[in-house]
PAGUPA-222639 format. One record per residue: residue in three letters; residue number from 1; x, y, z of N, C-alpha, C in turn. Coordinates in steps of 0.05 Angstrom, whole numbers, always signed. Example, Ala and Ser with C-alpha at 12.3 -4.5 7.8 and 13.67 -1.06 7.14 Angstrom:
+------+-----+--------+--------+--------+--------+--------+--------+--------+--------+--------+
: type : seq :   n_px :   n_py :   n_pz :  ca_px :  ca_py :  ca_pz :   c_px :   c_py :   c_pz :
+------+-----+--------+--------+--------+--------+--------+--------+--------+--------+--------+
:  ALA :   1 :   +264 :   -114 :   +156 :   +246 :    -90 :   +156 :   +264 :    -66 :   +156 :
:  SER :   2 :   +257 :    -45 :   +142 :   +273 :    -21 :   +143 :   +258 :     +1 :   +157 :
+------+-----+--------+--------+--------+--------+--------+--------+--------+--------+--------+
***
This chain:
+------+-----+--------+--------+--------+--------+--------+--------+--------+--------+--------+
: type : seq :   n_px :   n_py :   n_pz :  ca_px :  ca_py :  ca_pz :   c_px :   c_py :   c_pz :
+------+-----+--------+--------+--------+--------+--------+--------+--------+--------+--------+
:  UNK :   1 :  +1362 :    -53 :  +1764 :  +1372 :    -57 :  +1737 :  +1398 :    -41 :  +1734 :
:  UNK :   2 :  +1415 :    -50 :  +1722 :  +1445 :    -38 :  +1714 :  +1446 :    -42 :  +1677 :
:  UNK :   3 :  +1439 :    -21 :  +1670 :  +1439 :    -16 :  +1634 :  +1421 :    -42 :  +1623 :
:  UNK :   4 :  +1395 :    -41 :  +1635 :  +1368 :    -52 :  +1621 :  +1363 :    -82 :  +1634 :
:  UNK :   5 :  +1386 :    -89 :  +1652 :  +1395 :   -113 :  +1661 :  +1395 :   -119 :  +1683 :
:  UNK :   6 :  +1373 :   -140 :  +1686 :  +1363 :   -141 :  +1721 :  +1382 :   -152 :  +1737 :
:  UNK :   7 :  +1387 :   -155 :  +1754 :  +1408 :   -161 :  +1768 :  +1395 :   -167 :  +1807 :
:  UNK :   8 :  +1403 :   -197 :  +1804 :  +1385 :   -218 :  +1826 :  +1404 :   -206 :  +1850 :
:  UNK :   9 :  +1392 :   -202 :  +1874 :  +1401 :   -190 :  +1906 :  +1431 :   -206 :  +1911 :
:  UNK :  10 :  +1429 :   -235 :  +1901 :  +1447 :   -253 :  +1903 :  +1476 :   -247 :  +1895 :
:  UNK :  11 :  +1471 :   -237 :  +1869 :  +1492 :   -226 :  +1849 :  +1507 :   -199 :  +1857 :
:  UNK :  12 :  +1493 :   -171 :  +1863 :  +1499 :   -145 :  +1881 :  +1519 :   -146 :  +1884 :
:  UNK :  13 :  +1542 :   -165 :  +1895 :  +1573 :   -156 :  +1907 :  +1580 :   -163 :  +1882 :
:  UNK :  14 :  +1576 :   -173 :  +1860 :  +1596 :   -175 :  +1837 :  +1591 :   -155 :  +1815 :
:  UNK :  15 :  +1577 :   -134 :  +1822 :  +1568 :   -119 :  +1800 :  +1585 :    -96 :  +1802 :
:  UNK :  16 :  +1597 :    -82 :  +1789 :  +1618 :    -63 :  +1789 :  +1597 :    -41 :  +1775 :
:  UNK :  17 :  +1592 :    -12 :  +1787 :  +1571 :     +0 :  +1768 :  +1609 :    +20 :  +1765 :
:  UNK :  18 :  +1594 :    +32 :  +1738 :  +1618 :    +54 :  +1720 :  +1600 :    +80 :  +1720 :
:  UNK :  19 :  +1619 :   +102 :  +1706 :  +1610 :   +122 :  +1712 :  +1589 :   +128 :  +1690 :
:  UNK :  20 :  +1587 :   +112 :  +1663 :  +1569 :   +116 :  +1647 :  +1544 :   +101 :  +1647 :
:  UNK :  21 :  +1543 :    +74 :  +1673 :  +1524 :    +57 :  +1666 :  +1501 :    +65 :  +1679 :
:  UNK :  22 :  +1469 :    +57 :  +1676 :  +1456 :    +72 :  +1679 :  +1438 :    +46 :  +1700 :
:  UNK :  23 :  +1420 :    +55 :  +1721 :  +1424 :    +40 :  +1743 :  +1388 :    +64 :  +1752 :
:  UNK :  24 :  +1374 :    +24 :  +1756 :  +1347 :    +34 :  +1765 :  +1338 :    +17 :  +1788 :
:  UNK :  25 :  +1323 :    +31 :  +1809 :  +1318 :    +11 :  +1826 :  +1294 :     -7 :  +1824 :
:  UNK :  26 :  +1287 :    -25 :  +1826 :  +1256 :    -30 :  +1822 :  +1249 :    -50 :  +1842 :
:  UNK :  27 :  +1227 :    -53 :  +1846 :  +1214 :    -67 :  +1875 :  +1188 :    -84 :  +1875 :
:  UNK :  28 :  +1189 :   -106 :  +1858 :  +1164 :   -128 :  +1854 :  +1147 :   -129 :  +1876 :
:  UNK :  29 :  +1114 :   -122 :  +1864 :  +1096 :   -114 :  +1881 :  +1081 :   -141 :  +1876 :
:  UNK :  30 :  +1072 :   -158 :  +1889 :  +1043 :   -177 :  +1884 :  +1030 :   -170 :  +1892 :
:  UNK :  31 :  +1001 :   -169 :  +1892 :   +981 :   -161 :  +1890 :   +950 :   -169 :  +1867 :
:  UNK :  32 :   +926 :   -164 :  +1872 :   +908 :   -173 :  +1854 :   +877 :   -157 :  +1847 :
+------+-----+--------+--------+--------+--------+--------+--------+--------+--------+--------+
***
């Protein structure tokens, strides 16, 4: 996520991060 905003593997080279934006990693688990 880049400021609350998920952002698809696809997309990655167009994402410019800044020095204020705030940037999470996260990793979809399936499971049951």
């Amino acid at each position: 996520e880049v400021n609350k905003q998920v952002v698809r593997k696809k997309d990655w080279e167009n994402i410019r991060i800044n020095e204020a934006d705030r940037i999470e990693i996260i990793h979809f688990v399936g499971g049951g």
